[in-house]
N, C-alpha and C positions, 0 to 999 in steps of 0.2 A: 530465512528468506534472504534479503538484503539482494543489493549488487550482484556478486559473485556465484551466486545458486541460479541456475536455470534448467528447464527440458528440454530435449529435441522433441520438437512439435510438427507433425506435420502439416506441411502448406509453409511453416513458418521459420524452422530449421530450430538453432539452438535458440530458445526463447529465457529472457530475462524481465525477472519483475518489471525493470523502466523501462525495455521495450515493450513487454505487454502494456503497461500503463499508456506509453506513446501510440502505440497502435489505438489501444479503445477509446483514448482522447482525439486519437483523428478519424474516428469510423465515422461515417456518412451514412446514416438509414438504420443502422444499429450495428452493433457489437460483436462479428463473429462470436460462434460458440464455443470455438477452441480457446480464443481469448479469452472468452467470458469465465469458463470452466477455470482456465489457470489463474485468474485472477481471484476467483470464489474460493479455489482450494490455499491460495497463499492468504488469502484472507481468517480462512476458518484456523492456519496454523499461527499466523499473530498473535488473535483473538486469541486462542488459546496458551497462549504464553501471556498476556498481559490478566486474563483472570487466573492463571495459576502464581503471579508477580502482582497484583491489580492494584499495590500502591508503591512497588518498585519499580518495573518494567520502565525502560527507558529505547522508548522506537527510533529504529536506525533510520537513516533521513528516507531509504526506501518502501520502508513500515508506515513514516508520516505520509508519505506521497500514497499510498496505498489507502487508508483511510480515510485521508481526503478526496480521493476518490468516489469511493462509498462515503458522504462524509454525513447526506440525507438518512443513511440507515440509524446514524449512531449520534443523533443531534441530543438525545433526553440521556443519551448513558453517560453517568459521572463516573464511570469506572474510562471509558474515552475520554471527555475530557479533562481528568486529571492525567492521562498520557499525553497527550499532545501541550500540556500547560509542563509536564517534567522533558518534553522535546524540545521546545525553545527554551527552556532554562539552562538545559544542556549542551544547546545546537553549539558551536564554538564554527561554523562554516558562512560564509556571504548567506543571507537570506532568498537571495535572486536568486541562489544554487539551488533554493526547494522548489521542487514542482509542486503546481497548485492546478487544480481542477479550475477551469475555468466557472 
């Protein structure tokens, strides 16, 4: 995922993980489904990179930002919280640069 991977989406044009994030953090009333879809499937290809890594994997600050998002799903998995505790051990970037789910 990260940054540089996106789709062309219709309604939306070329769509990237932070602007899908930015979009469904500013949705009003819910969540388009196109958004919602692209978020779910960049979601399910993380997850599955950090359970086939699950004490390696170190999430790109778009993966963090991704997570935190969803962050209600994955509050009891210690296979999640030991990636986001190897994310800020790693981060070397301003902290105010990470998007945080309100």
């Amino acid at each position: 995922m990260g940054g540089n991977s996106g789709a062309d989406t219709d309604g939306y044009g070329y769509l990237t993980l932070q602007r899908a994030l930015a979009i469904a953090r500013n949705s009003e009333g819910g969540v388009d489904p196109i958004i919602s879809n692209y978020l779910e499937r960049a979601l399910r290809e993380v997850w599955a990179r950090l359970h086939a890594q699950p004490n390696t994997y170190i999430l790109t600050k778009e993966e963090f930002s991704l997570f935190n998002y969803f962050r209600a799903r994955f509050q009891s998995s210690d296979i999640t919280q030991r990636a986001v505790q190897r994310f800020w051990e790693n981060y070397e970037g301003d902290p105010q640069d990470v998007e945080m789910s309100d």
